[in-house]
C-alpha positions as CSV (number, residue, x, y, z in Angstrom):
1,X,-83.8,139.7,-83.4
2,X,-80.5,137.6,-83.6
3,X,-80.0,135.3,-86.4
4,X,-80.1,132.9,-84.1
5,X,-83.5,133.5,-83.1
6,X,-84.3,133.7,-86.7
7,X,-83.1,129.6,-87.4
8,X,-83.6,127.9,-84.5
9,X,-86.5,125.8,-85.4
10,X,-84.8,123.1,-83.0
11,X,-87.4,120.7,-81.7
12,X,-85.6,120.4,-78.1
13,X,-83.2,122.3,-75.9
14,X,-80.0,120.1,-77.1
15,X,-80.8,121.0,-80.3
16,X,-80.7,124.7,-79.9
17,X,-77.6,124.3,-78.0
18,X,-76.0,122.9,-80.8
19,X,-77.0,125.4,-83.3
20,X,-75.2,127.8,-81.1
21,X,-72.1,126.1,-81.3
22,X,-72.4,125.6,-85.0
23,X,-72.8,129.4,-85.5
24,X,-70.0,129.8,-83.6
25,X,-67.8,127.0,-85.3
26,X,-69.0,127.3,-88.8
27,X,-67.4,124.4,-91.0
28,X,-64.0,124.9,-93.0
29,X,-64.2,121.6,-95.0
30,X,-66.3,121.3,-97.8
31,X,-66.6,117.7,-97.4
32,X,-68.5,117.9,-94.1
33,X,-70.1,120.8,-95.4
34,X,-71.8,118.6,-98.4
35,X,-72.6,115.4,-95.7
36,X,-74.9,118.2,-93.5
37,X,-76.1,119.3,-97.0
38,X,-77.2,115.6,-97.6
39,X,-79.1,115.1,-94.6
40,X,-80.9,118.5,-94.9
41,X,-82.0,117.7,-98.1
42,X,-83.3,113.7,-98.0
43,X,-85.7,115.6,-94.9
44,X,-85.9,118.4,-97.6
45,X,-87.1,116.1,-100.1
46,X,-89.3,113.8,-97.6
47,X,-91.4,115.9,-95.4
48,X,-93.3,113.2,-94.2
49,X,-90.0,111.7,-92.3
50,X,-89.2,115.3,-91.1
51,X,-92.9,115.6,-89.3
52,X,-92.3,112.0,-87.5
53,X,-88.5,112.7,-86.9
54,X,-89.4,116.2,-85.5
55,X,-92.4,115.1,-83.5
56,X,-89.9,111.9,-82.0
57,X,-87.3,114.7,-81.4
58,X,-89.7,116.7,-79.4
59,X,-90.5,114.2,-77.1
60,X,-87.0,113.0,-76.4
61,X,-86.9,116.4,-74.3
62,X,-83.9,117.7,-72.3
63,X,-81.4,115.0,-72.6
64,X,-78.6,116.0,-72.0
65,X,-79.9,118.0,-68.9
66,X,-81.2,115.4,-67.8
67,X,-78.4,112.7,-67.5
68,X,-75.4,115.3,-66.5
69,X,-78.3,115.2,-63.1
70,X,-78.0,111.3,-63.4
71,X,-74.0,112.1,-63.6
72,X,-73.9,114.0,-60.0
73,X,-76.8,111.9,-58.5
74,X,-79.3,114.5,-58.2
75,X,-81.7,113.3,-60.7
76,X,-84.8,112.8,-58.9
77,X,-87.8,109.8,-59.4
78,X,-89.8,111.9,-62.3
79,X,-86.9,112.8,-63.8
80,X,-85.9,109.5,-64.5
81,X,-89.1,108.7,-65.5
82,X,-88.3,111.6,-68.6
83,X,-85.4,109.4,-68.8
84,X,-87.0,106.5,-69.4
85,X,-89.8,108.0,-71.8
86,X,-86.6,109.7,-73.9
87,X,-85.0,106.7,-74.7
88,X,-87.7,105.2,-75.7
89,X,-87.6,107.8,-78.5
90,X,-84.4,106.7,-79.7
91,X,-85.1,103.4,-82.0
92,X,-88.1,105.4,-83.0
93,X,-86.1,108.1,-84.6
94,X,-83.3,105.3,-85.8
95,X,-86.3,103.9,-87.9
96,X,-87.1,107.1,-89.1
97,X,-83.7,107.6,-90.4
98,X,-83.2,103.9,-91.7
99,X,-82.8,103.0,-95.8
100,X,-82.4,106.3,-96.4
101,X,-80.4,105.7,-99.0
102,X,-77.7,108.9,-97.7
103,X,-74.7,107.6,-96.3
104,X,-73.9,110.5,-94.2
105,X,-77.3,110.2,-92.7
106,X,-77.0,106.2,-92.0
107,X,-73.4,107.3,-90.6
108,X,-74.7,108.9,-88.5
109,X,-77.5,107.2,-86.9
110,X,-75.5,104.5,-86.8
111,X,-73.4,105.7,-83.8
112,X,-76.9,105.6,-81.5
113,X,-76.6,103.1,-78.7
114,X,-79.1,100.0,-78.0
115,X,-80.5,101.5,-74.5
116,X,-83.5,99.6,-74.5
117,X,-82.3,97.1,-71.3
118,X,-81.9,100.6,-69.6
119,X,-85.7,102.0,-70.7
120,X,-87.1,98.5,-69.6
121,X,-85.3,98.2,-66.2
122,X,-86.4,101.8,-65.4
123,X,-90.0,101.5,-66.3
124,X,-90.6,97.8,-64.1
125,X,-88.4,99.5,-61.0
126,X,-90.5,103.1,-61.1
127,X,-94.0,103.7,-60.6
128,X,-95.6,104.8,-63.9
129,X,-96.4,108.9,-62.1
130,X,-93.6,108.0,-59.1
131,X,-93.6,110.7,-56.4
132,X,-91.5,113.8,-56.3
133,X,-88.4,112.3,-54.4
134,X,-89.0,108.7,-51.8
135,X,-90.6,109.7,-48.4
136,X,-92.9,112.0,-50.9
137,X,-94.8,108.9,-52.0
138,X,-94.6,105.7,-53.8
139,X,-91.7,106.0,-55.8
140,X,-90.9,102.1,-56.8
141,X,-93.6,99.8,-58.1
142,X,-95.2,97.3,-56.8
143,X,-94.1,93.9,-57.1
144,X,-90.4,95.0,-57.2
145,X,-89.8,93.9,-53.7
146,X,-91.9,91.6,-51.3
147,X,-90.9,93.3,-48.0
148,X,-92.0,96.8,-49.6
149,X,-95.4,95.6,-50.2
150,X,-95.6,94.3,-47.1
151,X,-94.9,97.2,-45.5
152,X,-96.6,99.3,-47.8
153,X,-100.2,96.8,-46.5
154,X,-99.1,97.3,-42.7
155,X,-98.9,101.3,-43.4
156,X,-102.4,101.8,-45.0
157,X,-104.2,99.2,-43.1
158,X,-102.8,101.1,-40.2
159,X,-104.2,104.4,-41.8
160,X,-107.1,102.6,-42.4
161,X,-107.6,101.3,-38.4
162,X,-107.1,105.0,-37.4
163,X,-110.0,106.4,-39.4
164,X,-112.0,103.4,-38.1
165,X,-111.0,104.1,-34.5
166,X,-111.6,107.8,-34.6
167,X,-115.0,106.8,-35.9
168,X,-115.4,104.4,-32.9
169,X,-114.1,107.3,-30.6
170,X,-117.1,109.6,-32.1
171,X,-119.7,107.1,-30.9
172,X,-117.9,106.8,-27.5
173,X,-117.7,110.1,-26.6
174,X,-120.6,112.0,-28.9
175,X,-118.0,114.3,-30.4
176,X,-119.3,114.6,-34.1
177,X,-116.2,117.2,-34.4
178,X,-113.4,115.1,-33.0
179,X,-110.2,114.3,-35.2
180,X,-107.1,112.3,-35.7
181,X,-103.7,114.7,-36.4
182,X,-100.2,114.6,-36.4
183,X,-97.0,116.3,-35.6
184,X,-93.3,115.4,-34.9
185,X,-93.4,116.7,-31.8
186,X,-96.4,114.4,-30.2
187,X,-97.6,111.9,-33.1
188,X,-100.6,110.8,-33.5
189,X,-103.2,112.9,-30.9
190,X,-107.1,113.5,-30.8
191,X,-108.3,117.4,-31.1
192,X,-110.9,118.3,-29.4
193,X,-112.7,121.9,-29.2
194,X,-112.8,123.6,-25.6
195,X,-116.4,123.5,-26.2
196,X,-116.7,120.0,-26.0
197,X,-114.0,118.9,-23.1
198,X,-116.4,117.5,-20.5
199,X,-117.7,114.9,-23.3
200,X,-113.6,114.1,-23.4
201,X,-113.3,110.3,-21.9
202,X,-111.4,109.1,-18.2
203,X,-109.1,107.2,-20.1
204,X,-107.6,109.8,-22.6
205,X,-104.3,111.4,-21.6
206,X,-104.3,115.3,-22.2
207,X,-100.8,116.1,-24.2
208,X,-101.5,119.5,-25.4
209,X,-103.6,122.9,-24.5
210,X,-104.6,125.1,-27.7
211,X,-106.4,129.0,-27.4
212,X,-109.2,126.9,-28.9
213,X,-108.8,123.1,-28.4
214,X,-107.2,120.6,-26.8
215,X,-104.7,117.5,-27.7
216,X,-105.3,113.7,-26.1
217,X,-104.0,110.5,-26.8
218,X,-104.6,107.2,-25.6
219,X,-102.3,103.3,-25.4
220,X,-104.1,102.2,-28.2
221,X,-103.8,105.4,-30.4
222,X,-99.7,105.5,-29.4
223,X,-99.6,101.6,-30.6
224,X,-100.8,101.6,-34.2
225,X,-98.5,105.5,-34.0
226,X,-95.5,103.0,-33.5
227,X,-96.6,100.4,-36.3
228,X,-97.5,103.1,-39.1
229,X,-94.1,105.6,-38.6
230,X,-92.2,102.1,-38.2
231,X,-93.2,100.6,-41.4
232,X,-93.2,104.3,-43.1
233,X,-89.4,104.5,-41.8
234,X,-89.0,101.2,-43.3
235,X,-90.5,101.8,-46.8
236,X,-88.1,105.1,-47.0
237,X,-84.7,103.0,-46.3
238,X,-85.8,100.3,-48.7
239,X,-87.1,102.6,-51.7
240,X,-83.9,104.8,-51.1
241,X,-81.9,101.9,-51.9
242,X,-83.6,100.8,-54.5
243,X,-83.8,104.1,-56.2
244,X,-80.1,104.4,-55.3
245,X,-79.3,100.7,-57.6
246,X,-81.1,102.6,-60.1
247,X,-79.0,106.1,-60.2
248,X,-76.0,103.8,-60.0
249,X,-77.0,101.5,-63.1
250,X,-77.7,104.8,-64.9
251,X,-74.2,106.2,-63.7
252,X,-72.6,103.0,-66.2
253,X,-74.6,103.6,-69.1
254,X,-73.8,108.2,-69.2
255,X,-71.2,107.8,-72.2
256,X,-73.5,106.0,-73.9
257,X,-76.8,108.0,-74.0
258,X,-74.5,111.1,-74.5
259,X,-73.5,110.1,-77.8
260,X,-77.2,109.6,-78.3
261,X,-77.9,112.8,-77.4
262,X,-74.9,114.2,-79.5
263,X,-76.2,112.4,-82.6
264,X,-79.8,113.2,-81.8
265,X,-79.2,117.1,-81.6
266,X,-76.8,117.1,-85.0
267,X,-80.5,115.0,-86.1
268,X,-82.3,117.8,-84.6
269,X,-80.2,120.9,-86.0
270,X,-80.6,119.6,-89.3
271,X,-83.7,119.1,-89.2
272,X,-84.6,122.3,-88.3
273,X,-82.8,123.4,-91.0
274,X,-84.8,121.6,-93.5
275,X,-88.2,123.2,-92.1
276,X,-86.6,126.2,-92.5
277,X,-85.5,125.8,-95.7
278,X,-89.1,124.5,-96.8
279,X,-90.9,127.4,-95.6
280,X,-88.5,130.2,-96.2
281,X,-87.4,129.1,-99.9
282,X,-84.1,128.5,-99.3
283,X,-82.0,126.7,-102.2
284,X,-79.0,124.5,-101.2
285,X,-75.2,126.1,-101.8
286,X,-72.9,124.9,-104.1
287,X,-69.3,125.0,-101.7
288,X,-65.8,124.6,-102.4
289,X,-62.0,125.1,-101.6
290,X,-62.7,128.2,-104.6
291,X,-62.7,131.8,-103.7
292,X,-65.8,133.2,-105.8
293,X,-68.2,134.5,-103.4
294,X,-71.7,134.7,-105.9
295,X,-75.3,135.1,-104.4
296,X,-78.4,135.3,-106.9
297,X,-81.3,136.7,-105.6
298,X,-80.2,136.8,-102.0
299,X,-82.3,138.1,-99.2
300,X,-81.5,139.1,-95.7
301,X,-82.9,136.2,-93.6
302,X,-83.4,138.7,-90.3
303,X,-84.9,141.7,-91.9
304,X,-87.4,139.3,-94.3
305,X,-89.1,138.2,-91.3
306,X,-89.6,141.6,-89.9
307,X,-91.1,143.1,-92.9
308,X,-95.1,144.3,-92.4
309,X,-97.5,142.1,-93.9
310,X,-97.7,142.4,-98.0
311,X,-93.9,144.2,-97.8
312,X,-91.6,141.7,-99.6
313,X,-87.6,142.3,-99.5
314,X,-86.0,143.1,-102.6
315,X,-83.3,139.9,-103.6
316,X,-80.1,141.4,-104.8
317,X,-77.0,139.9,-106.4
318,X,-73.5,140.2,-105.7
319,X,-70.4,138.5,-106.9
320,X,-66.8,138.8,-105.5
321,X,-63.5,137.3,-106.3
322,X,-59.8,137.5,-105.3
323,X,-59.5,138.5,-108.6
324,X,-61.1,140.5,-111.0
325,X,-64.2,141.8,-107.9
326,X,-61.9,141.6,-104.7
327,X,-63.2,145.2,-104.0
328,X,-66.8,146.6,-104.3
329,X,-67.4,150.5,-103.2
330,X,-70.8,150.5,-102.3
331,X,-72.5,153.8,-102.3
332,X,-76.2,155.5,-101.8
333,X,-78.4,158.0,-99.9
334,X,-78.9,156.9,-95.9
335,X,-81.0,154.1,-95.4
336,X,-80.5,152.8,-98.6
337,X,-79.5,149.3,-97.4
338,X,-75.7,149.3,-98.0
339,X,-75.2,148.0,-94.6
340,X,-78.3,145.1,-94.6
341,X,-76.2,144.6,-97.8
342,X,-73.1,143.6,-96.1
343,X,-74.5,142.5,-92.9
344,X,-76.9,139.9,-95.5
345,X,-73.2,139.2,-97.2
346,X,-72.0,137.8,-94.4
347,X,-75.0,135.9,-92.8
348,X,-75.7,133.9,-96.2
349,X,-72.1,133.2,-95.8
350,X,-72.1,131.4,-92.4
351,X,-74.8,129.8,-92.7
352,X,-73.8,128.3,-96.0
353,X,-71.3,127.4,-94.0
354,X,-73.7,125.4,-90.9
């Protein structure tokens, strides 16, 4: 178990990737130390806020993942749609953050970007569930553009005219079995079993011989064929365009919801910090430009959280210097702990530094 593993309590993927880079760019300054310190603590101090920010946080989702897909224009329909449902998050978690009274905290939120034209226009172009990619489905809503619709009536009434003519064609010809299919290679056709091809009417032209059944069509069946797959060609071009506008309005806004993203992962980080600090007793450094190194009643965060139910670890304290304690010969039998000692050293000192 990394110490990695051990921290992230990260409420979305951004978050975690962040953390990553913070262990492996731990802060220098003490002045940036103390402003993470301040954030970590008002969340420390106000639980409440931390549930709704975390909850908020969770939802916001992949962000970043998402819009680097907007970026090369592969992001597909539902994919926007998390889009749409993540910046919705954003004024929500600005809220949560507001009059907090820490100005390293207001600093930062205040760097989030007004996307709400963006949200808006994405939820009245897209259908609320929109289909996997256009040509799949409905991808654009209704209402967004007249001659859509109107295609979209001529496609299902046609549907509709073929179930009502392959009901008519069972009361012409007695074939309770008889069906309407479909292929690219022949379009619309009726199947019927070998068992019932003398019951097949004159006027149906044979396209196809099956082991079991055979494959007819008829003028009228090859008519409504060329309405339906004209208008369905037709709804694809027009959707694609739309949903084209769309990718390409998204496109302008990508520096802007990245800085949301960068400001809502620090957010999320930090958080996660907080909840870690609440439930594993952590206390909050005291940092500077000094070079005393003193721990009281440090623990090992890994090994603590391996340790067998009613096992506790044993704090230990340890004070160095470039002074008077720049050396400390640590000795004792094998599997004493000398080296969770210096490995728990170290880790209390990077993460002070987080």
């Amino acid at each position: 178990v990394s110490l990695f593993e051990t921290i992230d309590r990260c409420c979305s993927a951004m978050g975690s990737r962040l953390l990553r880079q913070f262990l492996a760019m731990p802060l220098l300054d003490p002045r940036k130390i103390e402003e993470r310190y301040d954030i970590v603590q008002f969340f420390y101090d106000n639980q409440e806020a931390l549930e709704i920010l975390s909850g908020h946080i969770a939802q916001t989702g992949d962000l970043e993942r998402i819009i680097s897909r907007a970026a090369t224009g592969k992001i597909l329909p539902r994919e926007m749609m998390q889009l749409c449902k993540s910046l919705s998050q954003t004024p929500q978690i600005r809220s949560v953050c507001a009059d907090s009274g820490i100005a390293a905290l207001e600093k930062l939120i205040s760097g989030l970007r007004d996307t709400e034209d963006l949200r808006d226009t994405i939820a009245s172009t897209l259908c609320a569930e929109p289909a996997s990619q256009p040509g799949k489905g409905d991808v654009i809503a209704p209402g967004v553009d007249p001659r859509l619709d109107e295609l979209r009536a001529i496609s299902r009434s046609g549907k509709d005219y073929l179930r009502q003519l392959q009901d008519a064609e069972i009361q012409r010809s007695g074939i309770s079995s008889l069906k309407i299919g479909y292929n690219n290679v022949f379009g619309y056709y009726f199947e019927v079993r070998n068992s019932n091809r003398d019951k097949v009417p004159a006027d149906w032209t044979r396209k196809q011989t099956l082991v079991n059944a055979e494959r007819y069509i008829t003028p009228e069946l090859k008519e409504y064929e060329e309405k339906i797959l004209g208008s369905e060609a037709s709804i694809y071009q027009i959707e694609s365009e739309i949903y084209a506008a769309l990718v390409t309005r998204v496109q302008k806004r990508i520096r802007e919801i990245q800085e949301n993203c960068r400001i809502i992962s620090t957010l999320d980080v930090l958080q996660g910090f907080a909840t870690q600090a609440i439930e594993r007793g952590y206390c909050r450094p005291v940092v500077d430009k000094g070079s005393l190194l003193e721990i009281r009643d440090g623990r090992h965060p890994v090994i603590e959280t391996l340790m067998k139910p009613g096992e506790e670890y044993v704090p230990n304290d340890i004070t160095m210097d470039s002074k008077g304690d720049q050396i400390i010969i640590l000795t004792g039998p094998n599997m004493a702990g000398k080296s969770a000692l210096l490995r728990q050293t170290a880790l209390i000192a990077l993460m002070a530094q987080i």
